[in-house]
N, C-alpha and C positions, 0 to 999 in steps of 0.2 A: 078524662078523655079529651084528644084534642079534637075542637073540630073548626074548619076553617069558616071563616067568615068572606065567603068569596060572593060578593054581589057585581062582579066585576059585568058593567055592560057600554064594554071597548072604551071605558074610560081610562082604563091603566090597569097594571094588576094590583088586587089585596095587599092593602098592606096594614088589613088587621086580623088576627085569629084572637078565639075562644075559649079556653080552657072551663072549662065545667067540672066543679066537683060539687058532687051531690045537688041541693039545689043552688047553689050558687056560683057565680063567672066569674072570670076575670080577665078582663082584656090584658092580649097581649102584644106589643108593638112590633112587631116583626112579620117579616111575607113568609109566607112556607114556599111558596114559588120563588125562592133564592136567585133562581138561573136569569129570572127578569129581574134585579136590584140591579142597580146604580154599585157601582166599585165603594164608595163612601159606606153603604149600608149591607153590602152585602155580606163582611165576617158577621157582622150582629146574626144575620137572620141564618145564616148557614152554622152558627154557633148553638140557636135556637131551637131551632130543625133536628141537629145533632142530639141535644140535649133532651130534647121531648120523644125521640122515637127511644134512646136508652131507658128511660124511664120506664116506657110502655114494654120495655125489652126487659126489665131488670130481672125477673124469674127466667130467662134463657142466660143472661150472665151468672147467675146462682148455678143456673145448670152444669154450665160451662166451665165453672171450677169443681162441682162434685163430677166430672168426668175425668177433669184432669187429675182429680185426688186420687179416684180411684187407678187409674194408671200411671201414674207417679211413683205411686205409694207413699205420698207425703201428705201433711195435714197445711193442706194449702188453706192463706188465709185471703188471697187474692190473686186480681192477674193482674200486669201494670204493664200496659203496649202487648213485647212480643214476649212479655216475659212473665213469670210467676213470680209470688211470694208468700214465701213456707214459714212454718214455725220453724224455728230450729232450738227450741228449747227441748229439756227431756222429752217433757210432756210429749212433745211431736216425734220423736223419737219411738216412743214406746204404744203409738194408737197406729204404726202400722201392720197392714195383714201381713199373715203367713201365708197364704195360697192364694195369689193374685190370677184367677182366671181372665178378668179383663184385661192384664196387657200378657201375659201368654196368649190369649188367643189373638189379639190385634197383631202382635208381633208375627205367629205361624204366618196370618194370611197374607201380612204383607212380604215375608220372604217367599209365599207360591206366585206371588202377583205381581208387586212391584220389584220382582227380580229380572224380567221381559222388559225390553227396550223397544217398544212399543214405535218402531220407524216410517213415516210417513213416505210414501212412493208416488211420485208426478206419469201418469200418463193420460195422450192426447188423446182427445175422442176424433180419430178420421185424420189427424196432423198428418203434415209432411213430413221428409226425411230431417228438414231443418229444428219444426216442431218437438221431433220425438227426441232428437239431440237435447233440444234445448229444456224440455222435460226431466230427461235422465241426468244432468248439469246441477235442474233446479233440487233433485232430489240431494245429489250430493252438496247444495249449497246449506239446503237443511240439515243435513245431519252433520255439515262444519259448525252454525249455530249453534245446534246441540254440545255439540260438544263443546266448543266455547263459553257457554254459557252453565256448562254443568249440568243441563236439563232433567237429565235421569235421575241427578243425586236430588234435587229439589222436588223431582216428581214423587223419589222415595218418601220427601218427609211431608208433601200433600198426603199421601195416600195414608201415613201413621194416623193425622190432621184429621183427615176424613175419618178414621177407626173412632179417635175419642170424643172429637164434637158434631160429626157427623159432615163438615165441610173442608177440604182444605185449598189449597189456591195458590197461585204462583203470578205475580205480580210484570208485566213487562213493560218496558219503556227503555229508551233512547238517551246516553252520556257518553260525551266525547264524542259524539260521530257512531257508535259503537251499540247495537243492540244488549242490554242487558235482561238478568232476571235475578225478581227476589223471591225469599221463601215470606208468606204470608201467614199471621195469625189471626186464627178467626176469631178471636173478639174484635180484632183492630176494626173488621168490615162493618160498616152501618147499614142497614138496609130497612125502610117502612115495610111493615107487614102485609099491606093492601097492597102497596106498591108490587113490591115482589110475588103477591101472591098466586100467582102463576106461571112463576118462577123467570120470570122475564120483564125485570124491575127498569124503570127509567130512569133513574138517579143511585146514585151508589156515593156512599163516602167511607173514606180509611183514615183511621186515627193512627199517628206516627207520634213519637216524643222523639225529638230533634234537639243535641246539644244549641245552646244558646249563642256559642264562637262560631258555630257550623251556621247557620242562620245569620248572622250576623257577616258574614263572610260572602254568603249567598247571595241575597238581598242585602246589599249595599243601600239601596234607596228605601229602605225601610227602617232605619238605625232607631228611630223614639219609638218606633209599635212593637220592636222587637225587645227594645230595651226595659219597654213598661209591661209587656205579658209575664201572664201569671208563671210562676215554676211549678211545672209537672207534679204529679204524686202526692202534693202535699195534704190530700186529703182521701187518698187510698191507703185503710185500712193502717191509718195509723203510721202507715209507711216511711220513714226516716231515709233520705237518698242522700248521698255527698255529692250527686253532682245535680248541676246546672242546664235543667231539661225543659224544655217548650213543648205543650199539647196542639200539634201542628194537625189540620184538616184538609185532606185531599178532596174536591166531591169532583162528580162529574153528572152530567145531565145528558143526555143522549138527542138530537137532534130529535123531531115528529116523525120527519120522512127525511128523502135525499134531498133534498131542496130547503128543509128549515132550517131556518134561522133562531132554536130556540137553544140550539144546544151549547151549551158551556163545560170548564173545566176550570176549577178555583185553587188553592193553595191559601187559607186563612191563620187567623190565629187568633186569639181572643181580644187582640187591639187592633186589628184589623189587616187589610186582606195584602197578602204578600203577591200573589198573581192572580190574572183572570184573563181569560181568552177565549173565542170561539172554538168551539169542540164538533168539529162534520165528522167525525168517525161515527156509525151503527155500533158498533159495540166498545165494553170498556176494557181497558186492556189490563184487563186480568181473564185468569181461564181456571174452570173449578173441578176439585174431585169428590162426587157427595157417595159415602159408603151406600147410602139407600136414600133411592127419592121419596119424599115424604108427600101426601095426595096435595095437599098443597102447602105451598112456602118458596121462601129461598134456600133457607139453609135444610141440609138433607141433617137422615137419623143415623148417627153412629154407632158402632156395637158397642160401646160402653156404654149406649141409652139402652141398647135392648137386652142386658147382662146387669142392671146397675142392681134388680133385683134378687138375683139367684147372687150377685158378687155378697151383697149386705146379711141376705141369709147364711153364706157361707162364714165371713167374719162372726157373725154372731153364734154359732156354733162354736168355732175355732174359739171363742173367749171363752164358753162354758167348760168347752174340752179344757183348755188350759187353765180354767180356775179348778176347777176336777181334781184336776191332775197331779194338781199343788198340794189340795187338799186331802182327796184321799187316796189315790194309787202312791202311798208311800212305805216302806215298811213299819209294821209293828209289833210290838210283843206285850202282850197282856200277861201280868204277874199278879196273881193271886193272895188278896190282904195277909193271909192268913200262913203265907208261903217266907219260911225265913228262907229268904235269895237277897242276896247284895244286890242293888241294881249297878255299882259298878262295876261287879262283875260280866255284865254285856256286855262288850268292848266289840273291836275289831281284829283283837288278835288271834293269830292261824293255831288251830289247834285246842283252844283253851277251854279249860273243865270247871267249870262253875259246882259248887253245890247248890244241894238247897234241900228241903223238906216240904211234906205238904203235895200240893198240885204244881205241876210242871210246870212252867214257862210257854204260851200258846206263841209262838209267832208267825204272821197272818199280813196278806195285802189284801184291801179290799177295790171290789169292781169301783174305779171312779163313775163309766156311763155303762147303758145297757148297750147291749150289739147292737140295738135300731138307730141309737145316735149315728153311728160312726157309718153303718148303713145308709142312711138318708145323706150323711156328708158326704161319702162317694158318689150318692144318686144325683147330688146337687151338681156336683164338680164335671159328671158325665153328664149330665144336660144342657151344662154349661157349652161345651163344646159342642152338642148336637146342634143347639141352635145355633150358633156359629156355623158349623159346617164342615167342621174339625175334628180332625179325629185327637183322641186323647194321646195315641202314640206320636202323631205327626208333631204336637206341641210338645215332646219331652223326648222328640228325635229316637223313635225307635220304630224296628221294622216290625211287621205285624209273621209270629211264627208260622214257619210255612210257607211264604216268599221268599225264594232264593236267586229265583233266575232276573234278570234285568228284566224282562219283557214281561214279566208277571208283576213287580215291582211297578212297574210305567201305569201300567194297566191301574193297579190299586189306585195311583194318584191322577189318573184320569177321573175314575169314577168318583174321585174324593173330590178333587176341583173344579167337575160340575156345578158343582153347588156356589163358586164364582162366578160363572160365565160371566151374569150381566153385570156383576161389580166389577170384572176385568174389560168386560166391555167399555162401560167408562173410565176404566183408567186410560184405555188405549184413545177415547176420543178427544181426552183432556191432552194428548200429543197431537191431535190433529186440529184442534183447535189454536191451537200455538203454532202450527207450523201456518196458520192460516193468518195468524196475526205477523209473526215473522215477515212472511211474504209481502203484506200489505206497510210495513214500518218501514220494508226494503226499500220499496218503491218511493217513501217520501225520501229515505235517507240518499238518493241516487239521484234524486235532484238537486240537492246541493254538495255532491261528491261524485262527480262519472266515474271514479276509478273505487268505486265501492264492492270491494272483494272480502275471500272469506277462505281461508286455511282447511284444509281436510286433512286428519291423519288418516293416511292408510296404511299397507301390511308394511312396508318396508322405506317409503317416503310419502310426503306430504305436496298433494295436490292443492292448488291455488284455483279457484272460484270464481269470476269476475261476473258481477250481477247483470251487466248489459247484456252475457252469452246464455241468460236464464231465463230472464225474464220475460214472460208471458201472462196475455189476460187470462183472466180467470174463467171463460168462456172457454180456452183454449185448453185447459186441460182439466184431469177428474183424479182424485187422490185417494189413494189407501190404504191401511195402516196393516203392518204384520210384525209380528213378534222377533226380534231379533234371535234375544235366548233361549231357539223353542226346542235344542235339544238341551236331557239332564245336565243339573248344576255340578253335580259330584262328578271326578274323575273317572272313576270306576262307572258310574251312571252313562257318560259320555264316551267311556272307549266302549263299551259294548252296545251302545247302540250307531257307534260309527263300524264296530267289527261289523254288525250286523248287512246295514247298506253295503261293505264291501265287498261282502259273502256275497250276497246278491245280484251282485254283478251292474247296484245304482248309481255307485262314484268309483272315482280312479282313486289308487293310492294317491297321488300328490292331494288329490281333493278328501280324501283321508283326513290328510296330517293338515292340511288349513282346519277341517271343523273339531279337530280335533282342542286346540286352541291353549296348549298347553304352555306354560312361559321358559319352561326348560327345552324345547322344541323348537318354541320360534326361531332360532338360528338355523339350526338343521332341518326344519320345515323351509328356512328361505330360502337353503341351496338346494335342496331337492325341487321346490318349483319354480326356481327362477327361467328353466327353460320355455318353460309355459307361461308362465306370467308375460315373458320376453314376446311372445309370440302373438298373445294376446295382445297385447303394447304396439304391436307392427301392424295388425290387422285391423285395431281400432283407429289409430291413427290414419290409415288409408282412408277408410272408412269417414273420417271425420274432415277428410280432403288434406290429408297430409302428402309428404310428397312419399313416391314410391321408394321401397327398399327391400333390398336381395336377404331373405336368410341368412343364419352364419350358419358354417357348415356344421359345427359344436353343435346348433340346436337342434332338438328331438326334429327330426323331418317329416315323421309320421305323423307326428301332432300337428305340424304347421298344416300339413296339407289336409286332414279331418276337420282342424277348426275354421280352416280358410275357407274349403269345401261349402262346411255348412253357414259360416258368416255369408257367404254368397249369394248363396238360396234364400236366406232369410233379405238380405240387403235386395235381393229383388222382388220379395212378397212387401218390404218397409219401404220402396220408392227411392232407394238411394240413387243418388244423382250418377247418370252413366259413367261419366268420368270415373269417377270411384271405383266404382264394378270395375273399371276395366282394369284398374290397378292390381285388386284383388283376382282377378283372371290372371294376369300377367304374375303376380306373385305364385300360385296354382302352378305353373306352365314352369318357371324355375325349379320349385321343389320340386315337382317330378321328373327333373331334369337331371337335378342332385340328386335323386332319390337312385334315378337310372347308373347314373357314372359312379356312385357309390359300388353299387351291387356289381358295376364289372370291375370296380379294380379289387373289389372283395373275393372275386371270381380264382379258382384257382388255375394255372396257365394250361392249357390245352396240351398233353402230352401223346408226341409221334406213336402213331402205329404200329408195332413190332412187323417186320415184314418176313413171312415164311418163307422157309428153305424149295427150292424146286424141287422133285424127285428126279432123279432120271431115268430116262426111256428104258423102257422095258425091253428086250433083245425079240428080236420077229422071229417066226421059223421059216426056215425058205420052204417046208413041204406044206405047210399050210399058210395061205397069203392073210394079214390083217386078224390073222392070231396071237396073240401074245403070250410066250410061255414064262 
């Protein structure tokens, strides 16, 4: 156990701790309070620090490799950085399972879960017109990061991360001007156990192995610390490397408050300290995905922690079954001492008549297990998945008989993905957290770049970004997350329940064929909406104080004047700036103008009135006056 020897009274900090085994000490020269060293002393003590909470860790790295064995399916002998190392002799060959329930089921959940693109949405609380612009800008400036960054695919492999060790993590930070991300492995993370224990740790460090030229290249002003540190691996598990690797230490110390001065951010190595600088960020820039929080800790519990023992029962079954099986479900024939039979007579040939005398020839397979063996191995196997949350068909991709319809189908895997909610819920916050450090990285990187922009692809081209028309305090607006993929993944999934909305009278055909989202489509989905998209494009840009523009007469005119209509009404309950509205009035006032001159020359031409024949006058009688015969 360590324990610090801090008698510090405003004299300076400790700069000695304790180590105690059993009954005796032994002083150790180093500060666990790293964040206060001097540059000179600070790799020693952050090297120290490092070193001592692993040790007190070392049954969570034991862990950490019978998780990943088990979901591998290799006979890992160790892990090394972001990496493993397996037997690869027979031997390791031949000790893996046949019915791997733990990564079957990590895998289902994470294609129900980390299939949703989990997107982060900027709106003001009470903003103005300019506000809520600049809101809706900042949402699309995130999700150009995302995409730039790859965010979804690196959240895919946190969330595996999270399944087998119970943590996973995605790394952020700033290269070339350029917001980047990395995928994280969670051995690499250090964390004290007190420290974290309430899961909101003040010190954090990551272990990296950094080529030696890369280092060397980096830190130029470092060339003898870099040159005299140890190489990597040399004492993991016997591990043999060919190449030339540095055990490099990132830490970070998190300020007290907004005002301290205690916070730092190191870069070490075991001959000493490559960087050091003040660190005023509240948090560290990384953002985590824990499968299930654990009462207390940093790091969460995985379902290859809460399976490792129904996985171990199962393999140990599956050996007996297979040694059985060798043994005795094979055929046999018992022949009788007394019985003149050839035994090479038994053969394999079609047809053939053996003699013999005496007692016949018995042949016979005998039962290897009883039915409750193989009973209990199925009961294991379905329990396995209960507790998961999984159903056994959804893991071997089959529909359950009896659901045919789409909507009966949807329904089953609602009630089946209940049982994620709050693991999905954390997947989605692990996007919101990141859009929250994005934001905040912006903001430094716009200080030494005003033209700090960011690419969107959209349906048909690629909008550009510029962070000065985003930017906003954090007071100023409230954020929040929804699923991007929340209709089905299967085609057949997705057309009927886009038939369905249709039916219903919820979306237009053109709004059909975009959620429809199919890639043999997208072409013929662009020209069937381009009219509306066109239209949309006119009406925003007014909107957003562009200059006024006349319809083409080619455009749907019905649409113009419904979606203009109502962008109207809304641009007057959202405060748009008069000017604007009047555009969109005046745009209003032309379509229906085209709408009108259309309709009369569509008109067919007014055709003359036939004009009837007179009769003529009927002859009078002179004996009666104003009779007419």
């Amino acid at each position: 156990m360590i324990n610090s020897g801090n008698n510090n009274n405003g004299s300076g900090p400790p700069k000695v701790t304790t180590k105690w085994v059993g009954n005796d000490s032994e002083v150790l020269n180093y500060n666990n309070d790293w964040w206060n060293s001097d540059d000179e002393d600070l790799f020693n003590d952050v090297n120290s620090v490092v070193d001592n909470i692993q040790q007190n860790q070392s049954a969570q790295t034991s862990n950490n490799i019978k998780y990943a064995r088990l979901y591998a399916n290799l006979e890992l002998l160790g892990m090394i950085g972001g990496g493993v190392n397996f037997n690869q002799s027979s031997r390791g060959a031949r000790n893996r399972v046949t019915y791997n329930v733990v990564k079957s089921a990590i895998d289902t959940a994470a294609s129900k879960i980390s299939k949703n693109k989990p997107k982060p949405q900027f709106l003001t609380d009470g903003g103005d017109w300019n506000q809520q612009q600049r809101a809706k800008k900042l949402t699309k400036y995130v999700e150009g990061v995302f995409y730039d960054t790859k965010a979804y695919e690196l959240g895919q492999k946190s969330f595996t991360k999270g399944g087998v060790f119970g943590t996973g993590g995605i790394k952020v930070y700033v290269k070339d001007g350029r917001i980047q991300l990395d995928d994280v492995f969670t051995n690499e993370l250090v964390v004290d156990d007190y420290d974290g224990a309430y899961g909101k740790p003040r010190q954090l460090h990551q272990i990296k192995y950094v080529a030696r030229t890369v280092l060397l290249d980096k830190y130029p002003d470092h060339v003898n610390a870099i040159r005299n540190a140890s190489t990597g691996f040399t004492s993991d598990q016997n591990y043999r490397t060919t190449v030339d690797m540095v055990k490099v230490i990132e830490s970070w110390h998190l300020p007290s408050s907004k005002e301290g001065t205690d916070g730092r951010h190191a870069i070490t190595i075991d001959t000493g300290t490559l960087m050091s600088e003040e660190y005023k960020k509240e948090y560290f820039p990384f953002v985590f995905f824990r499968w299930s929080e654990r009462l207390l800790g940093f790091f969460g519990q995985g379902l290859a922690e809460e399976l490792v023992g129904v996985q171990l029962e199962i393999n140990k079954l599956l050996k007996n079954i297979q040694i059985s099986q060798h043994l005795m479900a094979v055929p046999r024939v018992a022949v009788d001492q007394k019985s003149k039979l050839s035994v090479s007579q038994l053969n394999n040939e079609l047809g053939a008549v053996f003699k013999y005398s005496g007692n016949a020839p018995q042949f016979f397979v005998a039962q290897a297990m009883s039915a409750e063996v193989y009973n209990h191995l199925k009961w294991l196997i379905q329990s396995a998945y209960e507790i998961t949350g999984i159903s056994q068909l959804s893991a071997t991709s089959q529909k359950p008989s009896g659901l045919d319809s789409g909507a009966a189908i949807r329904e089953y895997q609602d009630i089946e993905t209940e049982r994620f909610m709050v693991t999905a819920m954390r997947y989605e916050q692990m996007f919101m957290d990141l859009a929250k450090i994005i934001i905040d990285m912006s903001r430094d990187l716009y200080e030494d770049n005003k033209d700090l922009q960011i690419s969107v692809p959209g349906g048909s081209f690629i909008e550009t970004i510029k962070w000065k028309d985003v930017n906003l305090r954090d007071d100023q607006f409230i954020m929040k997350s929804w699923p991007v993929s929340w209709l089905p993944s299967s085609p057949a999934g997705r057309l009927a329940k886009v038939q369905e909305l249709l039916q219903a009278g919820f979306i237009s055909r053109e709004n059909a064929l975009q959620m429809l989202d199919f890639p043999d489509l997208e072409k013929y989905e662009g020209l069937e909406t381009a009219s509306n998209n066109l239209t949309e494009k006119q009406i925003n840009g007014m909107l957003d104080g562009g200059d006024f523009v006349v319809p083409e007469p080619e455009q749907n005119l019905l649409y113009c004047e419904a979606y203009a209509t109502k962008a109207y009404i809304d641009g007057i309950i959202r405060k748009v700036p008069e000017e604007n509205l009047e555009k969109i009035h005046r745009y209003i006032d032309h379509v229906k103008a085209m709408i009108k001159a259309a309709k009369e020359a569509e008109a067919p031409p007014a055709q003359p009135q036939p004009t009837m024949a007179q009769p003529e006058a009927l002859p009078q009688s002179d004996m009666i006056p104003n009779v007419q015969v």
